[in-house]
VOZA-731210 format. One record per residue (C-alpha): residue in one letter; x, y, z. Coordinates in steps of 0.001 Angstrom, whole numbers, plus 500000, padded with zeros to 6 digits. Layout:
BEGIN
AXYZ...
! end
This chain:
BEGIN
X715220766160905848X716600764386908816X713250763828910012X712636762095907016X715672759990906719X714827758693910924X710866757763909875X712701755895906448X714874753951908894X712278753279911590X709896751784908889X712846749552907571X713592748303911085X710076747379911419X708175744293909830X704766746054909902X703204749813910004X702973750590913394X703051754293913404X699738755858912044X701136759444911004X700606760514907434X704682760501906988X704470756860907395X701899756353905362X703306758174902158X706704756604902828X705118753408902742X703710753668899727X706667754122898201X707605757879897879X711317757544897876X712291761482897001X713678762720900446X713039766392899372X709643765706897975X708634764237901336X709892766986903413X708473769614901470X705460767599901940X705705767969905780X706432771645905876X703249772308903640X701389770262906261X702743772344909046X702334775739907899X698916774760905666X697516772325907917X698355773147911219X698202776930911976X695392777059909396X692792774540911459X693828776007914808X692755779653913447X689412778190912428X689021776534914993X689858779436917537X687059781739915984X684416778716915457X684839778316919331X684118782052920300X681418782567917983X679706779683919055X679886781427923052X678121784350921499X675759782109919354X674260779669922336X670773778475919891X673856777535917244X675737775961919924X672610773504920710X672256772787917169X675610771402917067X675058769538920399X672376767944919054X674193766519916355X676858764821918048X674430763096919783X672855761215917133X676529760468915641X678690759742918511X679120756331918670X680115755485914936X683291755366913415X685129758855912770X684523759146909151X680915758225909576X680547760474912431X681331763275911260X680695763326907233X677587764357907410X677627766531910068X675795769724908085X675594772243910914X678745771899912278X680041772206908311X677528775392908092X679511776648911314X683114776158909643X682335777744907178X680512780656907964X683269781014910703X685825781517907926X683762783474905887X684026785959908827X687343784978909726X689705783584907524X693039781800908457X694523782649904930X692695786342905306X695355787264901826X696482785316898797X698319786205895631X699527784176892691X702209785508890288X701280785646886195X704062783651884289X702691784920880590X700800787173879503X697003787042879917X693534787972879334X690857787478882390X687390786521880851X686229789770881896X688855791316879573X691623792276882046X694859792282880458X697300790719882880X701192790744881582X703592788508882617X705091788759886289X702087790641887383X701411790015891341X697121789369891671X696338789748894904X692736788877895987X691219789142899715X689550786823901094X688511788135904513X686657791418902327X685452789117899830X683503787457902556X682275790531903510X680718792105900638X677159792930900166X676737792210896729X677518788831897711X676620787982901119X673728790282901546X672821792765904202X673244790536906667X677066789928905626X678396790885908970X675837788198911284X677363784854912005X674730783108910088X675287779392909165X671585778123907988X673036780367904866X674796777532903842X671665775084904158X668775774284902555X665666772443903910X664180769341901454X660939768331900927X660963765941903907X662447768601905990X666056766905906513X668457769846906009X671592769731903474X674732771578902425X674431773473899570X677715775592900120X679371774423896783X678447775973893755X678225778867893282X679748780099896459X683364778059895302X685121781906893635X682704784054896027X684339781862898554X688235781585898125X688743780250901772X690528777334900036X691463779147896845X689232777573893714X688940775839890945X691705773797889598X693888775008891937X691418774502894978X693704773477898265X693978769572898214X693892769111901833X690457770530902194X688357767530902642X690706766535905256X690790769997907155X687002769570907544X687438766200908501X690056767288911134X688020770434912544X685012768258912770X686383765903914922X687938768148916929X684540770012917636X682774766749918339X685662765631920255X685529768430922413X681866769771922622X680310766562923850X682737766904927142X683427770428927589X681688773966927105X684223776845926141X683185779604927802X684904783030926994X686960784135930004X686877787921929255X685001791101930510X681298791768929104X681378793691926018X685243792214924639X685534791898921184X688486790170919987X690802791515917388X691684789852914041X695245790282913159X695718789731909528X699196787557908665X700350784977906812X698106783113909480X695475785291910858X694920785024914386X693325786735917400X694910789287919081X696281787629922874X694676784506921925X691360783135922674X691290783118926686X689060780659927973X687081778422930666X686325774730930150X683600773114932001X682573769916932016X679340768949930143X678278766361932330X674532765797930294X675917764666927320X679303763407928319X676878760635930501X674342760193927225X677372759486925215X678826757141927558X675514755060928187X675178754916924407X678553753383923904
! end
């Protein structure tokens, strides 16, 4: 709350929007309810923030074990770097594959529940009464055979792509992978800020793939642990080596 109050004051002292932050930006479109706007940080911080970083850490150590997935990638940000950020990176389809085949695997919200405030009937019959806990699982959905296929347990991305007549590939990952596929919960209630947590893990890959390599800085053979929270993470964290890509880091440079 306090927070909120200083960024109110700072924007009144100020003729013009100078900070960039998405605080500023709601305040200054007139959202005058104090408590409204800090709940609207804290939901950023604990859905926004640990969330991507999660992601983010798996997508980075599968893509040390996947090196032909890696190049795909690489590729890409070579024909986009250069435009603006949106551009860039909206149509970026194999990094998107990559997310989300990451969090198929790996899940930062790896268990959800909502609480039943009447009584109900799920189309498949299921009587649910009235402050019944539903719990469903996200990290075993993504998992399951009868879904995913044999293959459910390979870090496969082209599963999320499809190749068009004139060979350009596209992302088909909507329907009907949106309930077989409750990374972002679904249907009406589908997480808001999910166009802009792609947006954000996007640039971030672009951002740090066309300078640097991540190399895994562990013994042969180490498989990380996935430690199922509120926030899943990896067990000890994702330890790491960054070396300079010095190929594309000069490609991008003479192109801009």
């Amino acid at each position: 709350m306090k927070f909120v109050r200083e960024k109110k004051q700072e924007l009144a002292d100020k003729s013009s929007l100078e900070s960039v932050d998405l605080l500023s930006r709601f305040l200054s479109s007139g959202l005058t309810d104090e408590n409204f706007a800090t709940d609207i940080v804290i939901s950023f911080i604990l859905a926004g923030r640990d969330t991507t970083s999660a992601a983010l850490t798996w997508f980075f150590w599968l893509l040390s074990k996947n090196p032909g997935v890696e190049e795909k990638i690489l590729k890409e940000i070579k024909v986009k770097s250069g435009l603006p950020v949106l551009e860039e990176v909206k149509d970026m389809v194999d990094t998107h594959a990559c997310l989300c085949d990451t969090m198929r695997l790996y899940p930062p919200v790896p268990v959800d529940g909502k609480t039943e405030e009447d009584n109900d009937v799920l189309p498949d019959g299921t009587v649910v009464k009235k402050g019944t806990i539903v719990a469903y699982h996200p990290y075993a959905i993504g998992r399951m055979v009868m879904i995913w296929g044999s293959d459910w347990a390979e870090f496969k991305p082209e599963r999320w792509l499809q190749r068009d007549e004139g060979g350009k590939w596209s992302f088909v990952g909507r329907d009907p992978y949106t309930y077989p596929y409750p990374v972002f919960q679904a249907g009406p209630r589908v997480c808001l800020g999910n166009v802009m947590a792609f947006l954000q893990m996007k640039r971030v890959v672009s951002g740090v793939l066309r300078r640097f390599k991540v190399v895994p800085a562990v013994e042969d053979g180490f498989e990380p642990s996935f430690i199922v929270s509120l926030t899943s993470k990896m067990k000890g964290g994702f330890p790491a080596r960054i070396e300079e890509r010095r190929d594309l880091k000069q490609l991008i440079m003479r192109r801009d």
